[in-house]
FIKOLZA-1660 file (N, C-alpha, C; in steps of 0.1 Angstrom, whole numbers, plus 5000, padded with zeros to 4 digits):
% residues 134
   i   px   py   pz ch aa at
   1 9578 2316 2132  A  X  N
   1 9573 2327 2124  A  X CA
   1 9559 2330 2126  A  X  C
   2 9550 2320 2135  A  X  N
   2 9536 2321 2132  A  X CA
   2 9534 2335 2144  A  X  C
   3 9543 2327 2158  A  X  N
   3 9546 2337 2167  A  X CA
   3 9545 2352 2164  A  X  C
   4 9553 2358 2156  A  X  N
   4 9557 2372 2154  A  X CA
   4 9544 2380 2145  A  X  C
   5 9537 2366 2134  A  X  N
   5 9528 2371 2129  A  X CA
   5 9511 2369 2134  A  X  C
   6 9517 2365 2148  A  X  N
   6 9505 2370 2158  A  X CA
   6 9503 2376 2169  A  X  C
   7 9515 2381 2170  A  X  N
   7 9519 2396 2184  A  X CA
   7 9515 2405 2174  A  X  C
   8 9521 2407 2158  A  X  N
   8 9515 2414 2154  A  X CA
   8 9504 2421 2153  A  X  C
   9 9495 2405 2144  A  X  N
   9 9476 2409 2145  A  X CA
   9 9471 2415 2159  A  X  C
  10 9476 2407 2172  A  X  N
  10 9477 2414 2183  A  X CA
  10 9480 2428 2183  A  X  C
  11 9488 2429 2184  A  X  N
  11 9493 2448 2185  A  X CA
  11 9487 2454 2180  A  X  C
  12 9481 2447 2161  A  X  N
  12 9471 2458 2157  A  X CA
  12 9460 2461 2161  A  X  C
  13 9457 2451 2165  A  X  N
  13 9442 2448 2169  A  X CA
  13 9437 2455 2184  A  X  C
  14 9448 2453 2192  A  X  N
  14 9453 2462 2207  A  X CA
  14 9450 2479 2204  A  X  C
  15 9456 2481 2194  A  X  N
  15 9459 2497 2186  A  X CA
  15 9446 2500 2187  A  X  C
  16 9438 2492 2176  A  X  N
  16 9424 2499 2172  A  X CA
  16 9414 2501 2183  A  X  C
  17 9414 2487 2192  A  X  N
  17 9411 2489 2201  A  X CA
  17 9410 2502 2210  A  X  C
  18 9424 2503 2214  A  X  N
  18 9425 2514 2224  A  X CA
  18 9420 2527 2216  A  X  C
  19 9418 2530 2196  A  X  N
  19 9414 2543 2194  A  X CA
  19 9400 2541 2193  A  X  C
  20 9397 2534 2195  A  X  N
  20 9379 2535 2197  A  X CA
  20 9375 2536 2212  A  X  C
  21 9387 2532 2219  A  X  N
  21 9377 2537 2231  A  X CA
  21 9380 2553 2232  A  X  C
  22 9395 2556 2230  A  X  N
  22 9398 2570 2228  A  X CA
  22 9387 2577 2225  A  X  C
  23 9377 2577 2214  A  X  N
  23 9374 2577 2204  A  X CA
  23 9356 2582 2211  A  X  C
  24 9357 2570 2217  A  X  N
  24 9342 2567 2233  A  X CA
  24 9345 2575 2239  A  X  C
  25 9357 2579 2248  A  X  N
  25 9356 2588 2257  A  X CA
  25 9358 2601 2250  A  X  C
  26 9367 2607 2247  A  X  N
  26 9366 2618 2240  A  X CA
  26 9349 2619 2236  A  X  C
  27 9341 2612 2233  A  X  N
  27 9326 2616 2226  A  X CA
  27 9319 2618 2237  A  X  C
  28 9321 2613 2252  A  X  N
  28 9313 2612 2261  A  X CA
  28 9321 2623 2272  A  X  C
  29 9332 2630 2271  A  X  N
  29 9338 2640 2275  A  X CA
  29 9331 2654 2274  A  X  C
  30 9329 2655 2254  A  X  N
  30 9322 2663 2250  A  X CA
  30 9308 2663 2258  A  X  C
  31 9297 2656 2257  A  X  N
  31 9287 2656 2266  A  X CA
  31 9283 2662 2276  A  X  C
  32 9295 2659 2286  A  X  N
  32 9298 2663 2299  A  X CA
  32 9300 2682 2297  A  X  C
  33 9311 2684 2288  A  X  N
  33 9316 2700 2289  A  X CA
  33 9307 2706 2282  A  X  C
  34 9300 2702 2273  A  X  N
  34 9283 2707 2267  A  X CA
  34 9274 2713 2279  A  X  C
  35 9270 2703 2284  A  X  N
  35 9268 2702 2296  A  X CA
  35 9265 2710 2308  A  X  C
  36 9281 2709 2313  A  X  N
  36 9286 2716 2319  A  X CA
  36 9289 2732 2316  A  X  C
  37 9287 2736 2303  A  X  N
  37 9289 2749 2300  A  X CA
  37 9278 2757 2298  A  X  C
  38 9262 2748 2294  A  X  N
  38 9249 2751 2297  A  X CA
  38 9247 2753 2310  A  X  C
  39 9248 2746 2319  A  X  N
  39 9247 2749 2335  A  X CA
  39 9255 2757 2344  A  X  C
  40 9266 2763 2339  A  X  N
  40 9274 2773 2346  A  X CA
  40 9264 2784 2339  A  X  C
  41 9262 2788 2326  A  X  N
  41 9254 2802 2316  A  X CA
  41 9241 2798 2325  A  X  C
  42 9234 2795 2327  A  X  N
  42 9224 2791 2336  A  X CA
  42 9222 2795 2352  A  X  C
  43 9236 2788 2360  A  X  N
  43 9237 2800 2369  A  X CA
  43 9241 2811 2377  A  X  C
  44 9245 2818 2365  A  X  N
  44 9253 2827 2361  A  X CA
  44 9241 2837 2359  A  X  C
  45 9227 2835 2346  A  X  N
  45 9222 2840 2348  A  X CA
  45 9210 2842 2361  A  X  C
  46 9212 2833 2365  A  X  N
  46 9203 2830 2380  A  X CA
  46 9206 2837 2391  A  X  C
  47 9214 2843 2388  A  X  N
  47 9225 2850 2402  A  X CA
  47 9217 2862 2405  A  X  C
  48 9216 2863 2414  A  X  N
  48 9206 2876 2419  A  X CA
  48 9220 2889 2426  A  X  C
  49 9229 2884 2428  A  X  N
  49 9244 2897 2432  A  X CA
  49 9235 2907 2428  A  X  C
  50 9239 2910 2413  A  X  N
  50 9233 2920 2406  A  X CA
  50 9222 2922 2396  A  X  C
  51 9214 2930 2403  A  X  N
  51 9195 2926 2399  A  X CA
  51 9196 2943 2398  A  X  C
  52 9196 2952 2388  A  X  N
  52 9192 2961 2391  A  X CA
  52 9184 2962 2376  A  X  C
  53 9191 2956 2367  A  X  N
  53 9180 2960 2353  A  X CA
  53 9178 2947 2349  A  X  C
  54 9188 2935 2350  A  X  N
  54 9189 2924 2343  A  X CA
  54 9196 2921 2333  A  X  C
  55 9201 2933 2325  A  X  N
  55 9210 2935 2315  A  X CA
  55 9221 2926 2321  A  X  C
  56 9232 2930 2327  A  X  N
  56 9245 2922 2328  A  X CA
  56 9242 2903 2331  A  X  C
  57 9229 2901 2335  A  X  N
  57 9231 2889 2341  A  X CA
  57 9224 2878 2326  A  X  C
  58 9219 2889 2320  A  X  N
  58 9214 2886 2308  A  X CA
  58 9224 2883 2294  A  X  C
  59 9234 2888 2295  A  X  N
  59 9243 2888 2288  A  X CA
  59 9252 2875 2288  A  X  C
  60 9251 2868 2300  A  X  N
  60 9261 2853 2300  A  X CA
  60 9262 2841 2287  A  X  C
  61 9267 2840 2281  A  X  N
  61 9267 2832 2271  A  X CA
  61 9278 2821 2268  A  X  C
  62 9275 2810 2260  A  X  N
  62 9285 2799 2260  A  X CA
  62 9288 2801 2243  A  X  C
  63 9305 2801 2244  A  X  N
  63 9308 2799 2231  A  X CA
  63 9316 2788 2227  A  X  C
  64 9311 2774 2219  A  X  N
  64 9312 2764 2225  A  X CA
  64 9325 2762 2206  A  X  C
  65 9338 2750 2210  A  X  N
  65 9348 2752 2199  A  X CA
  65 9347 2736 2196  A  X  C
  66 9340 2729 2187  A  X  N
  66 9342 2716 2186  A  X CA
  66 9353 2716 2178  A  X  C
  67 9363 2706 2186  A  X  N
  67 9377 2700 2178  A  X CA
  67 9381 2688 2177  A  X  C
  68 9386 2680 2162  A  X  N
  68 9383 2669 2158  A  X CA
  68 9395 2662 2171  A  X  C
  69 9386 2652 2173  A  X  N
  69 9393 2641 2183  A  X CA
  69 9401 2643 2195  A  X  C
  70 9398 2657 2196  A  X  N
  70 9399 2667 2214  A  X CA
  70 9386 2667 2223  A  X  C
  71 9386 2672 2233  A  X  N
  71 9377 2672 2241  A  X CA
  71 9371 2686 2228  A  X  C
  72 9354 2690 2233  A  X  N
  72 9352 2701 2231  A  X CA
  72 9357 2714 2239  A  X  C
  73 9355 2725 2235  A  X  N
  73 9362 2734 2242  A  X CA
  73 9351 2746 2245  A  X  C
  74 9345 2746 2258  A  X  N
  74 9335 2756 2259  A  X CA
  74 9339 2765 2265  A  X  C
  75 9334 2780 2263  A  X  N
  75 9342 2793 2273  A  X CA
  75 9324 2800 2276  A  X  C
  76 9322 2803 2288  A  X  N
  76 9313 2809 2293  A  X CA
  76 9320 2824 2294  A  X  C
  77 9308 2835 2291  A  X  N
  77 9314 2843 2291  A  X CA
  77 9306 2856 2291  A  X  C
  78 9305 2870 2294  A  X  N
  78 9294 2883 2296  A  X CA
  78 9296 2881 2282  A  X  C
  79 9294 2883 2270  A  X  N
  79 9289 2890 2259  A  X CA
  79 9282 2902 2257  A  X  C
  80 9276 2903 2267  A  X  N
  80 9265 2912 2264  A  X CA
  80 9270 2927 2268  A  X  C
  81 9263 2939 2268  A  X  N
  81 9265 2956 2266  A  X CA
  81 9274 2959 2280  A  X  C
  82 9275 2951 2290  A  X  N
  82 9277 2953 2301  A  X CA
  82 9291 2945 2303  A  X  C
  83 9292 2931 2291  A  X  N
  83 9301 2919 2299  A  X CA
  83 9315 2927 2303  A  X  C
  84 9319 2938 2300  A  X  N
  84 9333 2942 2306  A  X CA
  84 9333 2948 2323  A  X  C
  85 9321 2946 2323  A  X  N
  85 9324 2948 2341  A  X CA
  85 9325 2939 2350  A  X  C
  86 9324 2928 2342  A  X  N
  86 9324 2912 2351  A  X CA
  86 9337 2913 2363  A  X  C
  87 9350 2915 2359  A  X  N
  87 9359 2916 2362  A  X CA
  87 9359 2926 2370  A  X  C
  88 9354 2938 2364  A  X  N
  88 9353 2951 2379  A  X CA
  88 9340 2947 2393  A  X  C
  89 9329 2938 2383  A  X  N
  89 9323 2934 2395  A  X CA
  89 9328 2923 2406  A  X  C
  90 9335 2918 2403  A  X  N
  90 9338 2903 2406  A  X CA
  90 9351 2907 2416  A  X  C
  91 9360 2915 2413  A  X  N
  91 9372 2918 2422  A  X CA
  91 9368 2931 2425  A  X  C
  92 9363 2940 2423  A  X  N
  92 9364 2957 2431  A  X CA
  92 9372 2963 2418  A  X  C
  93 9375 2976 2425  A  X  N
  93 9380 2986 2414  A  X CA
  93 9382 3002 2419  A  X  C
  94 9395 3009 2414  A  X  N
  94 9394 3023 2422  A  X CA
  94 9385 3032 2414  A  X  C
  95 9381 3040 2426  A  X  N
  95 9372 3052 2421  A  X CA
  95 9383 3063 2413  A  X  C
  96 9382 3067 2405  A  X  N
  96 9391 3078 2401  A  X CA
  96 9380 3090 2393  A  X  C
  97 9390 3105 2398  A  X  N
  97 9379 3114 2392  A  X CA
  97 9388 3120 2377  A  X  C
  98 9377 3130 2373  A  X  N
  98 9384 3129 2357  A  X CA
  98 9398 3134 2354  A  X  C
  99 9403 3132 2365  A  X  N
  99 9421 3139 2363  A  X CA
  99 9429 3127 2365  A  X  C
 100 9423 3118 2368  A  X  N
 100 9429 3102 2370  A  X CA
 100 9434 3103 2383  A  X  C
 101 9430 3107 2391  A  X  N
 101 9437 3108 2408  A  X CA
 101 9422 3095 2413  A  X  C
 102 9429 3084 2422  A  X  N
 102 9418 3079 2430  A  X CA
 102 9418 3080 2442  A  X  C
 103 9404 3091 2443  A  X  N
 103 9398 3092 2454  A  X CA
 103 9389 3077 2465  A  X  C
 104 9392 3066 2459  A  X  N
 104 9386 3055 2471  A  X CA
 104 9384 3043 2458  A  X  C
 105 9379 3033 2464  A  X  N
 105 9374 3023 2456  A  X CA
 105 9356 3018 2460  A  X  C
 106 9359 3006 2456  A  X  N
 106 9349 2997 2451  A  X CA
 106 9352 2984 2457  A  X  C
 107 9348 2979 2464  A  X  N
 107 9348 2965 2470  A  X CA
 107 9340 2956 2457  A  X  C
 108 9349 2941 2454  A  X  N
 108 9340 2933 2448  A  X CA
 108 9331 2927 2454  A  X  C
 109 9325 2922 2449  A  X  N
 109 9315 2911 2448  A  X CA
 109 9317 2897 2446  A  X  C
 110 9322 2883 2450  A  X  N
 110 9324 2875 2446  A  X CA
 110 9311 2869 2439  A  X  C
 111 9310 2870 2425  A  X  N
 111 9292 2860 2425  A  X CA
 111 9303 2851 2410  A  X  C
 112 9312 2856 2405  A  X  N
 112 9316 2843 2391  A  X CA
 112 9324 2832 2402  A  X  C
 113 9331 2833 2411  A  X  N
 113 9343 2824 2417  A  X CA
 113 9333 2813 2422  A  X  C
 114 9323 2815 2431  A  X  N
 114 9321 2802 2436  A  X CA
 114 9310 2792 2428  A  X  C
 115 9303 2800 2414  A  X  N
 115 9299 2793 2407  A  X CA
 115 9306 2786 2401  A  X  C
 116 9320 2790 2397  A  X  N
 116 9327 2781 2389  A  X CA
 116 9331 2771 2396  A  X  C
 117 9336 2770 2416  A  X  N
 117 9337 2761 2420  A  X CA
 117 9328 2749 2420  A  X  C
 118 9317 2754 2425  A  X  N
 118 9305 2744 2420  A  X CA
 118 9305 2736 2405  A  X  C
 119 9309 2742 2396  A  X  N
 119 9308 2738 2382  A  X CA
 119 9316 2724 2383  A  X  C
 120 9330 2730 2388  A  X  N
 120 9340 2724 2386  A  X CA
 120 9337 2709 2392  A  X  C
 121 9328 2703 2405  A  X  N
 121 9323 2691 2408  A  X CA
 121 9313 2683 2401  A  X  C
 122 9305 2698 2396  A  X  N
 122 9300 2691 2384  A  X CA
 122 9302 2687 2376  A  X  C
 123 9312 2691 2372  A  X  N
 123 9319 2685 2358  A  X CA
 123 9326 2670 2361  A  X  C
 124 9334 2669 2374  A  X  N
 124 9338 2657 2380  A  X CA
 124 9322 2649 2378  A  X  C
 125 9314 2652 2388  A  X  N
 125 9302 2641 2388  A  X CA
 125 9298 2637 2376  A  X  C
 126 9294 2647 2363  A  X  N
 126 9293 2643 2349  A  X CA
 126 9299 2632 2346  A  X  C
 127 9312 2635 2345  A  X  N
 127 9325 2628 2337  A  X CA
 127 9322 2611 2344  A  X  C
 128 9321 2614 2363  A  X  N
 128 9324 2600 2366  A  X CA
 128 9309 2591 2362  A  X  C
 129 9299 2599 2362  A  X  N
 129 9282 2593 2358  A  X CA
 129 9283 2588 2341  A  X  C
 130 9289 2596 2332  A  X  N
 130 9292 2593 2319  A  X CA
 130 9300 2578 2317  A  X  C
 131 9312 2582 2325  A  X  N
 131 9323 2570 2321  A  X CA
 131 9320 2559 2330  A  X  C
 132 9306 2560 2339  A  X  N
 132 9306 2549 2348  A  X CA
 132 9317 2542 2361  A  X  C
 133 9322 2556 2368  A  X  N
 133 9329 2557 2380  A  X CA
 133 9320 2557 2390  A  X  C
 134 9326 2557 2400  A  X  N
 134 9326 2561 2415  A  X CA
 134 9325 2571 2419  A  X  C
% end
């Protein structure tokens, strides 16, 4: 009998265990995507692509979603008077005149893609420098 009522205390004990580290990583995840979502709006704004007033690159912002016992959830994003061109700047776009006929386009610009790739190691390097990886 003693047996079963100490796999038990075990198992509970195992339980709690594993929700505090849950508990540790999830808090040190957050950190990391904090982080990581300040340093993408950073250089994002840094981007010289497009320098003609400063407006659009001015506009980058982080809107950050804290959720109980999830990772945090950050979205970088234009906000600002301009942010709906991000998409026309980033990929191209047709020229059309006011009868809706397109006469040619617009080549993009890649300047969001390879920042985010960059991000994206950084967020690895955080995570493994946080949780003490390799």
């Amino acid at each position: 009998m003693s047996d079963k009522i100490e796999m038990v205390a075990f198992s509970k004990t195992m339980k709690e265990l594993l929700q505090q580290y849950g508990v540790d990583v999830v808090s040190k995840l957050n950190v990391c995507v904090e982080k990581t979502g300040r340093e993408t709006k950073k250089r994002l704004r840094n981007d010289k692509t497009f320098n003609n007033t400063g407006e659009y690159r001015a506009g980058w912002n982080t809107v950050t979603e804290k959720r109980r016992l999830q990772p945090t959830k950050v979205i970088v994003a234009n906000t600002g008077a301009h942010g709906g061109l991000a998409h026309l700047l980033e990929h191209g776009h047709p020229i059309l005149n006011g009868t809706g006929i397109t006469y040619g386009g617009v080549d993009g610009k890649p300047h969001i893609a390879p920042i985010a790739e960059e991000m994206q190691q950084f967020f690895v390097d955080e995570v493994e420098q946080e949780l003490g990886g390799e």
